[in-house]
C-alpha positions in Angstrom: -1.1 -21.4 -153.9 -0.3 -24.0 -151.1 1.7 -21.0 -149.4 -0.7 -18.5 -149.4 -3.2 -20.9 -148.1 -0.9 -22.1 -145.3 0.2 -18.7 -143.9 -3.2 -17.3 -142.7 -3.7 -20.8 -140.9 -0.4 -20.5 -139.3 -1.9 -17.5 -138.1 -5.3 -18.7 -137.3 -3.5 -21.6 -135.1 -1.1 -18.9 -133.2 -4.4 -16.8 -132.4 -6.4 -19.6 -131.5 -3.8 -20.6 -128.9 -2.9 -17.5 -127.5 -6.5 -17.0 -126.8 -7.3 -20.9 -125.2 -4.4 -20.4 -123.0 -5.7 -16.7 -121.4 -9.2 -17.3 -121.8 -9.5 -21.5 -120.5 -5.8 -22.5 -119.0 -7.4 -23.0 -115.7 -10.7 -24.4 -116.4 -8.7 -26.9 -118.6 -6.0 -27.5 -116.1 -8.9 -28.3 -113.7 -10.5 -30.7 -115.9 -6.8 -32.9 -116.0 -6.6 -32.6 -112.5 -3.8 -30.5 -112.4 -5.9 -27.7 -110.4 -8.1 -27.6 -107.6 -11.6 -27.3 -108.9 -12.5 -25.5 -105.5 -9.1 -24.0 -104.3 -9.5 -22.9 -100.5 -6.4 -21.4 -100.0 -5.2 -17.5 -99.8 -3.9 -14.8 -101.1 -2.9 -12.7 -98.8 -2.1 -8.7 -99.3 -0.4 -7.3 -97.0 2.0 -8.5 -94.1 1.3 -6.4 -90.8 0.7 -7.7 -87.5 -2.9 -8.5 -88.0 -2.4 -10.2 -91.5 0.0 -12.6 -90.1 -1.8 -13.4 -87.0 -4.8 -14.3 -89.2 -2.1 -16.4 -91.7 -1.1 -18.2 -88.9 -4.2 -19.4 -87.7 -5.4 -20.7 -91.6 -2.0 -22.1 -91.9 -2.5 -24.1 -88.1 -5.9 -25.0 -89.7 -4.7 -26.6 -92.6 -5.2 -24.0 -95.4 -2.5 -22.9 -98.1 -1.5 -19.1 -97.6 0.7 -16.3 -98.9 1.4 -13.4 -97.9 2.6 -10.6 -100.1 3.5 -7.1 -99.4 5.9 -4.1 -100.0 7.4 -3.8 -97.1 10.5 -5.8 -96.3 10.4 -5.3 -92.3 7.0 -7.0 -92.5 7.9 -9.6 -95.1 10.8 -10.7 -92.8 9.0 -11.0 -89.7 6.1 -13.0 -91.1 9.0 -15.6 -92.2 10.1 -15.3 -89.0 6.8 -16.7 -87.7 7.2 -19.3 -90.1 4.5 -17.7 -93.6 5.3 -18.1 -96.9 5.9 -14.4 -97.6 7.1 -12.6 -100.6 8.4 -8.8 -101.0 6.9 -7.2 -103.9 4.4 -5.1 -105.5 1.2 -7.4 -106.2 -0.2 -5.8 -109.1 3.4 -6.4 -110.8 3.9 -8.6 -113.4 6.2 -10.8 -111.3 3.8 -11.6 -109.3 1.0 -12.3 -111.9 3.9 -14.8 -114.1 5.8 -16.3 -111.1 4.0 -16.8 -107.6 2.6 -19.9 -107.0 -1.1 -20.1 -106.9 -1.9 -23.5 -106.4 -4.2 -24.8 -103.9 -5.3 -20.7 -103.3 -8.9 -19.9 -104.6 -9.4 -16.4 -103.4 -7.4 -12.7 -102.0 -7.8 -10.6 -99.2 -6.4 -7.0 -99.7 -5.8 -6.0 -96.0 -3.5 -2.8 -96.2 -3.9 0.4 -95.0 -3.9 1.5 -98.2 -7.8 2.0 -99.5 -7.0 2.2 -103.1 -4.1 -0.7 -103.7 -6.7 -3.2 -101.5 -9.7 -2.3 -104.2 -7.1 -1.9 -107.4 -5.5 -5.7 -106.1 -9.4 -6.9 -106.0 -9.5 -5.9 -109.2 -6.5 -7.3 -111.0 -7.1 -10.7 -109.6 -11.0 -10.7 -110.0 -10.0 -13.1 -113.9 -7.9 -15.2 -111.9 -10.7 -16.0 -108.5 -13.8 -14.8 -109.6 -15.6 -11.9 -108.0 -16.6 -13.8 -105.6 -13.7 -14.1 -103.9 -11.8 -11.1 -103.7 -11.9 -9.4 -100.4 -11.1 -5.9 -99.1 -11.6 -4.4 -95.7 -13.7 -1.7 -95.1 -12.2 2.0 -96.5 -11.2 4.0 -94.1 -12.9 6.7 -96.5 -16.7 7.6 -96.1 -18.9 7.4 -98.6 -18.6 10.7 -100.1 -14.6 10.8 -100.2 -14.2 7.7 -102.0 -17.3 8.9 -104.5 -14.7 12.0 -105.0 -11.8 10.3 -105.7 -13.7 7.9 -107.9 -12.8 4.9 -105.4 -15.1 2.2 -105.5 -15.5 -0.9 -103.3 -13.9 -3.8 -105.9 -14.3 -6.6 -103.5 -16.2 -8.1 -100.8 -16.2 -5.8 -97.4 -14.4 -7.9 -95.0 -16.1 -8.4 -91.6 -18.2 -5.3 -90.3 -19.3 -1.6 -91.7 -16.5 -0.1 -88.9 -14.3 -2.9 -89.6 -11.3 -0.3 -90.8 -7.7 -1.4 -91.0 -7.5 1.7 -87.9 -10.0 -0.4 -86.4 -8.8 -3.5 -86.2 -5.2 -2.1 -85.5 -6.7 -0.1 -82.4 -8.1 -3.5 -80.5 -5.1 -5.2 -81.5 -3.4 -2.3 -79.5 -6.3 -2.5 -76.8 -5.4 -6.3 -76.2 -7.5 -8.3 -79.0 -5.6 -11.7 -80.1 -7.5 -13.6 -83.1 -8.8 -17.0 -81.5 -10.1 -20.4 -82.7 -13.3 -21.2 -81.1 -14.6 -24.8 -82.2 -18.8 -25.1 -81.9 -19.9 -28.7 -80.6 -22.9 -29.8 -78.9 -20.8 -29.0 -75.5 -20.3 -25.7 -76.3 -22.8 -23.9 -78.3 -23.5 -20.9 -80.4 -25.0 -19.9 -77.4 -22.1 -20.8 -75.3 -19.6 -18.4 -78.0 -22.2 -15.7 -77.5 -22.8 -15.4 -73.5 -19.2 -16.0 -73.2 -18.0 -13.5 -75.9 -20.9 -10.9 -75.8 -21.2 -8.2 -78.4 -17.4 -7.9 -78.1 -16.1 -10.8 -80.8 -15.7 -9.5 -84.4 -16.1 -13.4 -86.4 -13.7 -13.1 -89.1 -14.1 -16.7 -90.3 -15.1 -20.1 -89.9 -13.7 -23.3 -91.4 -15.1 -27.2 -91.2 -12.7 -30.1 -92.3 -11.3 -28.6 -95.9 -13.6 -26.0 -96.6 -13.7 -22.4 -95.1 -15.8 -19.2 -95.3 -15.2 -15.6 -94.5 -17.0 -13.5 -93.0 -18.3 -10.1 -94.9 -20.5 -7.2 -94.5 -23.0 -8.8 -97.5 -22.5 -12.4 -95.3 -21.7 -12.1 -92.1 -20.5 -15.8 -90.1 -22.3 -17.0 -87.7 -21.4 -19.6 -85.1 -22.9 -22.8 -86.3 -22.6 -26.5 -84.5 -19.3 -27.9 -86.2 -17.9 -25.4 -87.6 -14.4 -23.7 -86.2 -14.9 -19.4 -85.4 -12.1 -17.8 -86.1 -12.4 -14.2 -84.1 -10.8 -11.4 -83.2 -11.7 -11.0 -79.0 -10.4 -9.4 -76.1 -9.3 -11.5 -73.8 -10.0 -10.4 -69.8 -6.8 -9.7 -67.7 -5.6 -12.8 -66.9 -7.6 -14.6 -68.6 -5.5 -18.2 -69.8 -5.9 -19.8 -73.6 -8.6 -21.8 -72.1 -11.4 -20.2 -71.3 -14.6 -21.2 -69.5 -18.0 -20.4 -70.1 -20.9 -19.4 -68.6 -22.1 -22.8 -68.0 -19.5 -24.6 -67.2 -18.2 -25.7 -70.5 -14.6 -24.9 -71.9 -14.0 -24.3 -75.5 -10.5 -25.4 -76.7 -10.1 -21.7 -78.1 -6.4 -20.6 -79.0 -4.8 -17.3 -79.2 -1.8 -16.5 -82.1 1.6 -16.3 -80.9 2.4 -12.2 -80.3 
């Protein structure tokens, strides 16, 4: 009698754990302190020239980021540059058991590739919220991703044009992604007289907390915050640029 009752609670217990670690491991590791409760770090997908220029610059800020991506030309040349960078498939179960996630609270799927960026917004939606799973733009209209049932699985990065062909044609027009810090000596004003309708504001970041910048809600330069934007600089043009009145922001280009 002992036995029988015994076996089903055996099972019960097995159950009830598999279930408390996939449903609550993180909320629970949070509440020992072994997680970030806000994470600000990145997952990055995708290792091009434009994915490591923008890693670089929330790596100089202060911010925990990876890079993943297929390709082993890029993943060697973001090491290069110093990135944590990984070669593999993100949706693969190596990546799900063995990368390191700590300290990163949200993805960006920045590939050429339409479908992996929305599928990769997808598959890590349980593990950051939808909230904070990114995509760029598709390169698709409306119609051709409605055919080939494609829909938009995570926050539109940066602009309604905002295409990975975009932003690769002004990096090959001369763009470099800059750091633009807003004080009282150089104003929101200041970025905008200076930059004109030319800067596409990718991000902004204050002390240990960042935001990005997205079609739904868009960053805008705001006294003490840092704008991270992709511009194009005037020939001959040096790192520090002055504005219109006088002022110069301390605004830095990524190394090439």
């Amino acid at each position: 009698p002992e036995a029988a009752i015994l076996e089903p609670l055996v099972f019960l217990v097995i159950v009830g754990t598999v279930l408390l670690q996939g449903i609550s491991a993180k909320p629970f590791a949070q509440r020992l302190g072994i997680s970030e409760a806000d994470p600000q770090g990145f997952l990055i997908m995708g290792a091009d020239r434009f994915a490591c220029d923008l890693a670089a610059i929330i790596k100089k800020a202060g911010f925990v980021v990876r890079l993943v991506d297929v390709n082993r030309a890029n993943v060697l040349a973001a090491r290069l540059r110093g990135l944590d960078a990984i070669q593999a498939n993100i949706l693969s179960e190596y990546v799900e058991s063995e990368l390191d996630l700590s300290g990163i609270g949200r993805l960006l799927a920045v590939t050429h590739n339409d479908e992996a960026n929305a599928l990769a917004c997808q598959h890590f939606e349980d593990e950051f919220t939808s909230q904070e799973v990114y995509q760029l733009v598709p390169q698709l209209s409306e119609r051709e991703q409605s055919a080939l049932n494609l829909p938009n699985l995570g926050h539109l990065l940066f602009g309604r044009q905002v295409t990975c062909e975009n932003i690769n044609q002004r990096l090959e027009n001369g763009a470099v992604i800059k750091t633009t810090p807003i004080t009282d000596k150089f104003t929101p004003d200041d970025f905008k007289r200076l930059n004109g309708a030319e800067p596409l504001i990718l991000a902004a970041y204050r002390g240990k907390e960042i935001v990005i910048s997205t079609l739904d809600r868009p960053v805008t330069p705001q006294t003490g915050w840092t704008i991270i934007s992709l511009v194009k600089e005037p020939a001959g043009t040096s790192r520090q640029t002055t504005a219109g009145n006088g002022s110069t922001p301390p605004a830095q280009s990524t190394p090439a």
